[in-house]
VOROMAR-81800 format. One record per residue: residue in three letters; y, x, z of N, C-alpha, C in turn. Coordinates in steps of 0.02 Angstrom, whole numbers, plus 32768, in hexadecimal, padded with zeros to 4 digits. Example, Ala and Ser with C-alpha at 12.3 -4.5 7.8 and 13.67 -1.06 7.14 Angstrom:
<recs>
Ala7EE4829481867F1F826781867F5B82948186/Ser7F90828281627FCB82AC816580028285818A/
</recs>
This chain:
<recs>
Unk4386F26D2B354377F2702AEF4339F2452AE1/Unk434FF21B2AA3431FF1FB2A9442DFF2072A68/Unk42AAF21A2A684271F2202A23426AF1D22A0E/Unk4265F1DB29D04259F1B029A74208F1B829A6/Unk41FBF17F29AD41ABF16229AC4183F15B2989/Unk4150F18B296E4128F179291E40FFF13A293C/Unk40D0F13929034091F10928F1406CF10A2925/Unk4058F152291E4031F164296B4032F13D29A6/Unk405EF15929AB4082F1432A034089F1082A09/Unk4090F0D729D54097F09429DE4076F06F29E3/Unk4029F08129B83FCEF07429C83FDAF06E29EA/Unk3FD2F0BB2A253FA0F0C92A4D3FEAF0B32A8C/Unk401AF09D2A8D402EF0662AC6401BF0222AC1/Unk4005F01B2A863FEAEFC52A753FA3EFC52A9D/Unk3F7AEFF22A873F45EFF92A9F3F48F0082AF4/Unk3F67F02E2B103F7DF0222B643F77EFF82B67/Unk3FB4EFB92B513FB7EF772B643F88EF472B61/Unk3F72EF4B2B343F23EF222B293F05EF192B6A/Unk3EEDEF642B613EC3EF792B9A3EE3EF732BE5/Unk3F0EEF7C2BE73F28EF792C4C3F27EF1E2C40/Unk3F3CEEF92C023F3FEE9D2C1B3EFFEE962C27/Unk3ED2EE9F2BEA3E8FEE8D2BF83E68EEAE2C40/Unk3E7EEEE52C593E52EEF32CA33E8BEEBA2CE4/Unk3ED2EEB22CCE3EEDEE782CF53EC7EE4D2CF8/Unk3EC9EE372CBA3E8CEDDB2CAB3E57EDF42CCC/Unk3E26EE1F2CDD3DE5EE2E2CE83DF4EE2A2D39/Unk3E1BEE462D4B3E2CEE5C2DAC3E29EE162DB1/Unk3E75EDF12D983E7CED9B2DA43E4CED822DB4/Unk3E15ED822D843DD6ED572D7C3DA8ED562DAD/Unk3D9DED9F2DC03D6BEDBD2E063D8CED8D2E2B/Unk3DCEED842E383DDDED772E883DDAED0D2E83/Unk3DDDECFA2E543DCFECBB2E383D7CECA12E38/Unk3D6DEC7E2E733D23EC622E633D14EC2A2E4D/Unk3D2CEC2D2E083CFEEBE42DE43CDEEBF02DB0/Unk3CCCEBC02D9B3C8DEBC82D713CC2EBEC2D0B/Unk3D00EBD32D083D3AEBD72CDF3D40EC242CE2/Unk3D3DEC372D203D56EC902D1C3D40ECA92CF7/Unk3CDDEC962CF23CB8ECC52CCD3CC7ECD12C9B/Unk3CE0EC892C703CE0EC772C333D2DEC982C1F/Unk3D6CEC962C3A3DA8ECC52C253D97ED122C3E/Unk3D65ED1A2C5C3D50ED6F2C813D38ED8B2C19/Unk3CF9ED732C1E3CE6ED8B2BE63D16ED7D2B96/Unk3D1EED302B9C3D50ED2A2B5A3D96ED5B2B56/Unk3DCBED482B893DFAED662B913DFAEDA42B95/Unk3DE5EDD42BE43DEFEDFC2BDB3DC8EE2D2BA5/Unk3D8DEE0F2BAF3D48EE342B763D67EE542B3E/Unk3D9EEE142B203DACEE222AD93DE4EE472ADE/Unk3E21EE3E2B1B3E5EEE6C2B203E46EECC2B05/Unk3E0DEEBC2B433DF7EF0A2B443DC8EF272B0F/Unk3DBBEF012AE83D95EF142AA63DC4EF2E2A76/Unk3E04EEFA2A763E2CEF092A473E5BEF4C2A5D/Unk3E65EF612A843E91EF982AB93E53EFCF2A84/Unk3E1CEFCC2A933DEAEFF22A8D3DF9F0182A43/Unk3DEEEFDF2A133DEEEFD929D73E35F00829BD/Unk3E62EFDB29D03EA6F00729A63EA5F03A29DC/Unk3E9CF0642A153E90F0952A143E64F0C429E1/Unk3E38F0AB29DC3DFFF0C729B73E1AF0D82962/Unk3E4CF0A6294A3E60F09C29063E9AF0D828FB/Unk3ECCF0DA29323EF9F103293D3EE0F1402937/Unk3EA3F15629633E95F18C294D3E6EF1AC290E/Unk3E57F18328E73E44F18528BD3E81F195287D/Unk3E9FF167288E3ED6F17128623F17F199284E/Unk3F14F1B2288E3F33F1E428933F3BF2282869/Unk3F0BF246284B3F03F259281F3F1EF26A27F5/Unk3F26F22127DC3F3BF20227A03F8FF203278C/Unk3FABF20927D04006F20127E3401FF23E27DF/Unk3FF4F28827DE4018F2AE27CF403EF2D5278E/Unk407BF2D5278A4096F2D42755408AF3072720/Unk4088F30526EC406AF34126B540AFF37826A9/Unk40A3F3AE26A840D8F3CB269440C6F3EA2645/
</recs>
């Protein structure tokens, strides 16, 4: 049986994903020694995992907001 997927749940798997690419990009980078890693370490993953951060953070916030009025 299938559940159908709110708003919720669809954040906060967006936000997983963010977050597990951006700590990928970050592992990659460790094992990469050039002077380039630093620079996709902090740009890339920096910002993957900011944004993971963020729409977690928004999701829950918003959440709130999705429940239906009777």
């Amino acid at each position: 049986m299938k559940a159908a997927i709110g708003g919720l749940e669809k954040r906060l798997r967006l936000a997983g994903m963010l977050l597990i690419i951006g700590l990928l990009v970050e592992a990659i980078c460790l094992l990469w020694a050039r002077p380039l890693a630093f620079i996709l370490l902090v740009c890339a993953g920096g910002l993957l995992c900011a944004a993971g951060i963020v729409v977690f953070l928004y999701s829950l916030v918003s959440a709130g907001e999705e429940t239906p009025k009777r």
